[in-house]
C-alpha positions in Angstrom: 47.5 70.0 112.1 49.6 68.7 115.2 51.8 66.0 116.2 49.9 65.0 119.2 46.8 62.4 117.8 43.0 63.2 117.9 40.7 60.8 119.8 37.0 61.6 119.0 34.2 59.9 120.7 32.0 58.0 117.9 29.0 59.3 120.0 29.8 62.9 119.8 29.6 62.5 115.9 25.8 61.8 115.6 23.9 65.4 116.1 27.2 67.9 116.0 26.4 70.4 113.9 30.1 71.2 112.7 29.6 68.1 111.0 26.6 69.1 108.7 29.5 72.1 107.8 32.0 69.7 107.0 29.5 67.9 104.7 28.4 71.8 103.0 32.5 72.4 102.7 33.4 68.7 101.0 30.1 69.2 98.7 31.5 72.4 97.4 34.4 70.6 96.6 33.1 67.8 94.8 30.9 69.8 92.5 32.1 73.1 92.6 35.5 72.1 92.4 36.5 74.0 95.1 39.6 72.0 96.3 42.4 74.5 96.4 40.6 77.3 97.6 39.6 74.8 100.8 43.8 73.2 100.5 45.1 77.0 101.7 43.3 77.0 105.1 42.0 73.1 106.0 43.9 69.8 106.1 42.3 66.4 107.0 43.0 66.6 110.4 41.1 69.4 111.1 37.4 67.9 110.1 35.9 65.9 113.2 34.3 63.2 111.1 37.3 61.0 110.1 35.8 60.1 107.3 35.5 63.3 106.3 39.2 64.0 106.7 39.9 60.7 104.8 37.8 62.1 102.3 39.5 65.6 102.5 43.4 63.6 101.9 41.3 61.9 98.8 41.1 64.8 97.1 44.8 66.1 97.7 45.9 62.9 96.3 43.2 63.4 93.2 44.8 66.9 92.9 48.3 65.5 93.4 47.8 63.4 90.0 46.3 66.1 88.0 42.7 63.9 88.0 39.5 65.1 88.3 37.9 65.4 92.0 35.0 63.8 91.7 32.5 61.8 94.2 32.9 58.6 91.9 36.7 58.4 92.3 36.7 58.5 96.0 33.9 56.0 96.2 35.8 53.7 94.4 39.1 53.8 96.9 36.4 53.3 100.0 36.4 50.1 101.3 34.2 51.0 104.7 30.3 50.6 104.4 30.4 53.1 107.0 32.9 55.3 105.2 30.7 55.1 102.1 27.5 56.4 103.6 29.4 59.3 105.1 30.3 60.3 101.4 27.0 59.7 100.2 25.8 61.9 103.3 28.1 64.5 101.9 26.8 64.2 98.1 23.3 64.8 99.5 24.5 68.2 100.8 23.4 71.2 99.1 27.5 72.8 98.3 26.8 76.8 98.7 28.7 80.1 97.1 30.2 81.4 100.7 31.8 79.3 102.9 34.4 81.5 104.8 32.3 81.1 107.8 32.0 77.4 107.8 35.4 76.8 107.0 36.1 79.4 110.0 34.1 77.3 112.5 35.9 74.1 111.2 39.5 75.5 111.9 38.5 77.0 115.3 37.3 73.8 116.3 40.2 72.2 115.2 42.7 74.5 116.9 40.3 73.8 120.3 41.0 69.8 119.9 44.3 70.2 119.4 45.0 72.4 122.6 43.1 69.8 124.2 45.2 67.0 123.3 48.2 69.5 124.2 46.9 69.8 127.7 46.1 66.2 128.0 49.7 65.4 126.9 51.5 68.2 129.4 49.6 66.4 132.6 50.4 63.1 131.2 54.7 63.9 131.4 53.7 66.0 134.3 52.1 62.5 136.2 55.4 60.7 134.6 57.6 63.7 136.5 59.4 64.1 133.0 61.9 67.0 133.4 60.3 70.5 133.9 62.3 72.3 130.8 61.7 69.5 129.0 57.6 69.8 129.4 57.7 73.5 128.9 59.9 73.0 125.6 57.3 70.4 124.4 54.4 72.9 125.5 56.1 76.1 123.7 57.3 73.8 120.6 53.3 72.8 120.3 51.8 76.2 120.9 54.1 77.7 118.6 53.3 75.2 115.5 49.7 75.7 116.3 49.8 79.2 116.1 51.7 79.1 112.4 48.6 76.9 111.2 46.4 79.5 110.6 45.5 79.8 106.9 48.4 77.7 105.4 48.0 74.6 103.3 50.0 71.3 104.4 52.1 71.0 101.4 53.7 73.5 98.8 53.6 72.8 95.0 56.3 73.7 92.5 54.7 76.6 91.7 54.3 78.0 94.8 57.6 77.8 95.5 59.5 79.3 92.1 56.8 82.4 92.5 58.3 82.9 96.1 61.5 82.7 94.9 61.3 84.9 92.3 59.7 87.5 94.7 62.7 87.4 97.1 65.2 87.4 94.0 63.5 90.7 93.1 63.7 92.3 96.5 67.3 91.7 96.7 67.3 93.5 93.2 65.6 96.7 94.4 68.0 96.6 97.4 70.6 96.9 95.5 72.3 93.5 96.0 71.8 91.4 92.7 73.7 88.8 93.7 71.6 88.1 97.0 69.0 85.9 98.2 69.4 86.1 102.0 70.5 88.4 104.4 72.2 91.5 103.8 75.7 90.7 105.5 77.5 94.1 105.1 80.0 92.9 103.2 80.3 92.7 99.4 82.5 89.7 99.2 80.8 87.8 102.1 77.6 88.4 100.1 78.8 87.2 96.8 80.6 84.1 98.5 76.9 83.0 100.7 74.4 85.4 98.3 73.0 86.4 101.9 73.0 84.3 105.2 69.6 82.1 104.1 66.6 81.5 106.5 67.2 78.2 108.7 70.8 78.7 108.2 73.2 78.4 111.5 76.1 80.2 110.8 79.0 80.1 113.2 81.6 82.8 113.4 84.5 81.8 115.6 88.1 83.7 116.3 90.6 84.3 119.2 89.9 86.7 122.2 90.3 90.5 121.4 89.7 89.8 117.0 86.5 91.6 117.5 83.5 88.6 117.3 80.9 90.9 118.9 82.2 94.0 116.8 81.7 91.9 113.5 78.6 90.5 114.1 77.2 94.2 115.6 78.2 95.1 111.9 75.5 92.3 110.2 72.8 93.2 113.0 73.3 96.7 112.5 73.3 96.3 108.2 69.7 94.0 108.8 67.6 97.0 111.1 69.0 99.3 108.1 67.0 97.3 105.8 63.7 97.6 108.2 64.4 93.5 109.8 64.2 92.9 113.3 67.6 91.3 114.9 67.3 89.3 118.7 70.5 89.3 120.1 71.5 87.2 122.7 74.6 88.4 124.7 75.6 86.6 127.9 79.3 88.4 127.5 78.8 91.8 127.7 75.6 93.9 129.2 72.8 95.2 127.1 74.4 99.0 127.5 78.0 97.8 126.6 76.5 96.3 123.4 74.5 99.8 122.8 77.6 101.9 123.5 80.3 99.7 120.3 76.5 100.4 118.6 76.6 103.9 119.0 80.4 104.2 118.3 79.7 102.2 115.1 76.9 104.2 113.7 78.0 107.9 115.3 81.3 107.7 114.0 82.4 108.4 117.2 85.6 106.8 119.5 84.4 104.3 121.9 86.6 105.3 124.5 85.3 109.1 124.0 81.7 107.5 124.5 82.9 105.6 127.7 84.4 108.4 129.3 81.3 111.4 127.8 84.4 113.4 126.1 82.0 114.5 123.3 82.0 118.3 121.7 78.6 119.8 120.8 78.6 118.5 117.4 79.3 115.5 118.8 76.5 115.3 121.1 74.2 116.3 118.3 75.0 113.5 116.0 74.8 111.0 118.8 71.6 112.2 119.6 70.4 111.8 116.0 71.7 108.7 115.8 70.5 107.4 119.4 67.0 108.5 117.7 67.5 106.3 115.1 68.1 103.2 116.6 65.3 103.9 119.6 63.0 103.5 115.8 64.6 100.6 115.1 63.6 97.2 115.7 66.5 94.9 118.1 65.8 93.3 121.1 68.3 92.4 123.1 68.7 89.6 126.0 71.7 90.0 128.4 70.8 86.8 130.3 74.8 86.0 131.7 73.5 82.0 131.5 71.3 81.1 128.7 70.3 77.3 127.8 68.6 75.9 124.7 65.3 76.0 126.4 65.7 80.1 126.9 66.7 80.5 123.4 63.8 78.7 122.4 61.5 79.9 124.4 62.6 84.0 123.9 62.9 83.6 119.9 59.4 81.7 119.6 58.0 84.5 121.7 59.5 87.3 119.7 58.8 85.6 116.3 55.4 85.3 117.1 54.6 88.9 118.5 57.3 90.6 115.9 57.3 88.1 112.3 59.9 91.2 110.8 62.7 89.3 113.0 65.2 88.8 110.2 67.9 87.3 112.5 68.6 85.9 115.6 72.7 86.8 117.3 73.9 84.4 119.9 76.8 85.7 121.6 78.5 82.7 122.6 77.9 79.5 121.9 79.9 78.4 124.9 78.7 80.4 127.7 75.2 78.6 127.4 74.2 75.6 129.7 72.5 72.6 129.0 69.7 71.1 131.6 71.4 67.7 130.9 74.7 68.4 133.6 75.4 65.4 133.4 76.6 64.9 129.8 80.1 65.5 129.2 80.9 69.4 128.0 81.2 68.2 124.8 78.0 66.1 124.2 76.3 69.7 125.8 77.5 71.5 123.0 76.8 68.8 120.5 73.2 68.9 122.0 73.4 72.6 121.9 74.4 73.4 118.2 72.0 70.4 116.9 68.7 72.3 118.9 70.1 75.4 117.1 70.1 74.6 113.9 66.3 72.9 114.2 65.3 76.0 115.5 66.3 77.9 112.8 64.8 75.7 110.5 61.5 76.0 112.7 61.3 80.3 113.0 63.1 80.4 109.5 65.7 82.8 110.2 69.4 82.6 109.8 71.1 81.9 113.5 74.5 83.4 113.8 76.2 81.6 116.9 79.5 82.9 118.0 82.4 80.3 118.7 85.3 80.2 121.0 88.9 78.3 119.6 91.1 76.4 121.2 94.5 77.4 122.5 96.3 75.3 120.5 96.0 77.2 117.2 98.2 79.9 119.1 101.6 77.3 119.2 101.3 77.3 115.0 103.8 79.7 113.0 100.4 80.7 111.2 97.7 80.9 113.5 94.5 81.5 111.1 91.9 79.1 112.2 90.9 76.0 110.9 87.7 73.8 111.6 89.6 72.0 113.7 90.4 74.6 115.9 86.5 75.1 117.0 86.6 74.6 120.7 84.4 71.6 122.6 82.9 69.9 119.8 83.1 68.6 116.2 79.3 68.8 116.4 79.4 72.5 115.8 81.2 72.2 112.3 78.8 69.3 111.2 75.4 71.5 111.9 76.8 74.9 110.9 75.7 75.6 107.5 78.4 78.4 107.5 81.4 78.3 109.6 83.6 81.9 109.2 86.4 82.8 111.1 87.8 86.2 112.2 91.8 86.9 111.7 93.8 90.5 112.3 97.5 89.4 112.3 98.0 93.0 113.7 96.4 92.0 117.0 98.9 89.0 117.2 101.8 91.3 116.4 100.8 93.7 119.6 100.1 90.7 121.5 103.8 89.8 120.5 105.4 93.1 121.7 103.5 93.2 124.9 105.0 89.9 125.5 108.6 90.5 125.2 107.9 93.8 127.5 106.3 91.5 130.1 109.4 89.0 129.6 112.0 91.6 130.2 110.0 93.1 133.1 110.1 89.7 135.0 114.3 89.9 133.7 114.4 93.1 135.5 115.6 94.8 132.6 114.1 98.1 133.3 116.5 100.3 130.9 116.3 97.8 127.7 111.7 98.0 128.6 112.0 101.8 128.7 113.8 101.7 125.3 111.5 99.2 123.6 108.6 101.4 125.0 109.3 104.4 123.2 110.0 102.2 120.0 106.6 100.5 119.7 104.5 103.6 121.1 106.4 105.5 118.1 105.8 102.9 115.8 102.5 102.5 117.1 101.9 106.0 116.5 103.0 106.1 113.1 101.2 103.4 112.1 98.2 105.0 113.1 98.9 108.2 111.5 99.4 106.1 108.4 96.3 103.9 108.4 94.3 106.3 110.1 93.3 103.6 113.1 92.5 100.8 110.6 93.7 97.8 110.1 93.9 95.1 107.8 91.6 91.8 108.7 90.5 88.5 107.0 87.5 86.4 107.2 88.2 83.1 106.2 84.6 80.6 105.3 86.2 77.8 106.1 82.7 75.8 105.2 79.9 77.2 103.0 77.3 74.2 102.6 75.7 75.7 99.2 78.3 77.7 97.6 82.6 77.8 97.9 85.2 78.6 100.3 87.8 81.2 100.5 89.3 84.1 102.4 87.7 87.3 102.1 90.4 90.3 102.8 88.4 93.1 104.5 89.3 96.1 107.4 89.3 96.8 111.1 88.3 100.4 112.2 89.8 100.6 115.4 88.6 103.5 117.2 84.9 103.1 115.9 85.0 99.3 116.7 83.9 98.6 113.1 84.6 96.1 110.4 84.3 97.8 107.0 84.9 96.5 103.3 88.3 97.1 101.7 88.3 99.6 99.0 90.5 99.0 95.7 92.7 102.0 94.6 94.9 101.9 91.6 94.8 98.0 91.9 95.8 97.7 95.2 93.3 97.2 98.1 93.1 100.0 100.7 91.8 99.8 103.9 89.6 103.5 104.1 86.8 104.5 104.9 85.6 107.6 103.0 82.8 108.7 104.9 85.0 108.9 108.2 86.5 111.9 110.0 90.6 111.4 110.4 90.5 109.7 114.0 92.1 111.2 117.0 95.5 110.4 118.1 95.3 107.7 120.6 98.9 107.1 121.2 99.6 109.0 124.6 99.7 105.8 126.8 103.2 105.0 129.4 102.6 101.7 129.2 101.7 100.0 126.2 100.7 96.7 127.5 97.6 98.6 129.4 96.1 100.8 126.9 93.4 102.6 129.0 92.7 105.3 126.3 92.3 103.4 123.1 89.6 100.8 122.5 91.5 97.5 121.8 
């Protein structure tokens, strides 16, 4: 039942009652053949009498081999006097019909030993002056597997496991998504490339400044509370309000910078207040902690899982921005350490852990600049625990950048007539453009490693003014970036200088 070992006195075995219930529980077994009912909820180490839990792992390997749990094949694998009176002891039990209680009083004594032993072990690193986090990790880590011990058996068999996967194969089928076994992404492609973001997966999206990280992965949490999951987002970036305001933009159809600055009509009002309704209902918790370590993350999600099970996913936004407690590693061992703990706990809450990345600068001297694994910033670690590595690429954001460059050039030239001129032509290309797309833009995400399935570059679209990632719509063979449900966007194009755009959300 736990990691930590269980001392029991030889004294205390002689007149305990729970043992005389251990004997009623292996008697059932033995000639009821009660086994796998008993297999669900107990496993050896939670009977008192070690022989009785040696007697207990007996019969799973009995079960194991398709044989017959009798009294006579145990007997014959004792090689203990001692051992062999227990099981006679145990055949001279009267086995009853209801046990619930019994086997109750055996697991609650269990679960009493074991937090024993926990507390035993905390003062023992407490008295070695082991590192604080380090003890409280340990604790949590403990408490948490104890408290997912409570009616589960210690081993799955074949069966067991293509039932439950049949089950989640047919509740992506009445969702809609045949081709899914995970999590609803949002995007059709993305979906058909991963068939979901799977639980214990840590999946790492990673792009330059200002390609919209937080945007994109606002569109997965927002897609998972649709389907009635919980989503725990980390965000050390941006407050818990800024986060709620690109949320309300997204779902509201509504301009973030209208939001910012309350320029809303009644209508608008209404449906932001229909749709601020909505997501009060739904279930996302967010933590704006500006420095987060491992030991937070663990701590929070392990908490949250435990009072909330619907969490579906778990959103860290970034990756770099959290600490370790071991300053004195180099940055790059941090992060190593980092990405490894995240991908264990993933593993441990079973939820997919989307972890955004920073990339390096250097990706930004190449004539084409869409990232590569290479480019992930810190650590190689990152791309050897991710079990999904995607990248985010707009090549219109590197075109602006481009303009706003050669303004800033000429500026420092003091060529004031030839910036005035240049002005006017990007603000009315600009403007045309936007007329054109109607504020969207074309955008890539390129899985660049997908551990169970293949790679490729999946074409999809930017909504600027609502912040949003969308999929691309085919029309007459040729992919369209629209969005049919949207109102035609505002014009946003009334700015004197295009390298501060304080009216437009970009």
């Amino acid at each position: 039942m736990h990691a930590l070992s269980t001392q029991v006195n030889p004294l205390l075995l002689q007149d305990d009652p729970l043992l005389e219930m251990e004997r009623v529980v292996l008697a059932a077994i033995l000639e009821n053949n009660r086994y796998e009912e008993m297999a669900s909820v107990l496993k050896p180490v939670d009977f008192l009498h070690p022989a009785h839990g040696l007697f207990f792992e007996l019969c799973a390997q009995l079960h194991q081999q398709n044989l017959p749990i009798r009294a006579s094949a145990i007997f014959k694998q004792l090689t203990k006097e001692k051992d062999k009176e227990s099981l006679l002891q145990v055949m001279a039990s009267a086995p009853i019909a209801y046990l619930e209680p019994y086997v109750e009083a055996i697991k609650q004594a269990s679960t009493r030993r074991a937090l024993l032993n926990i507390s035993l072990e905390v003062r023992e690193q407490c008295l070695a002056e082991r590192p604080t986090p380090q003890i409280l990790d340990m604790l949590e880590r403990e408490l948490y597997a104890l408290s997912m011990q409570n009616v589960r058996g210690g081993f799955k068999n074949i069966r067991e496991v293509v039932l439950h996967t049949l089950h989640l194969i047919e509740e992506a089928k009445l969702r809609g998504n045949s081709q899914m076994l995970g999590l609803d992404t949002g995007f059709h492609k993305l979906n058909e490339y991963t068939a979901g973001f799977q639980k214990g997966d840590l999946i790492v999206v990673g792009a330059r400044p200002s390609m919209g990280k937080t945007s994109f992965v606002l569109n997965i949490a927002y897609t998972t509370l649709k389907h009635q999951q919980g989503v725990a987002f980390f965000s050390m970036e941006m407050g818990a309000e800024q986060l709620m305001l690109r949320l309300l933009a997204h779902t509201a159809n509504l301009h973030l910078h209208d939001l910012k600055v309350g320029k809303l009509d009644d209508t608008q009002w209404e449906e932001l207040t229909r749709c601020a309704q909505l997501l009060q209902s739904m279930p996302l918790y967010i933590d704006d902690t500006s420095v987060l370590t491992l030991e937070h993350v663990r701590s929070k999600l392990r908490q949250i899982k435990t009072h909330h099970p619907d969490i579906g996913v778990a959103i860290l936004d970034y990756l770099q921005l959290m600490s370790s407690h071991q300053s004195e590693l180099a940055r790059h061992a941090q992060i190593a350490e980092i990405s490894r703990g995240l991908k264990v706990l993933a593993r441990e809450l079973e939820i997919p852990i989307i972890a955004l990345s920073q990339l390096n600068r250097s990706l930004e001297s190449r004539e084409d600049k869409r990232p590569i694994l290479s480019d992930l910033k810190e650590s190689g670690a990152i791309e050897q625990d991710a079990d999904q590595v995607l990248f985010l690429y707009r090549d219109e954001v590197y075109k602006r950048r481009a303009q706003n460059e050669r303004l800033a050039k000429l500026r420092k030239e003091g060529k004031d007539e030839e910036v005035k001129k240049l002005e006017v032509q990007f603000n009315t290309q600009r403007k045309e453009e936007f007329h054109q797309n109607q504020g969207v833009e074309d955008a890539e995400i390129i899985l660049a490693k997908n551990r169970n399935g293949e790679i490729g570059t999946i074409k999809i679209a930017f909504n600027k003014p609502y912040t949003r990632f969308e999929d691309r719509i085919e029309t007459s063979n040729e992919e369209k970036s629209t969005h049919l449900t949207l109102p035609p966007p505002q014009d946003p194009i009334d700015m004197p200088d295009p390298n501060i755009p304080k009216n437009y959300p970009f």
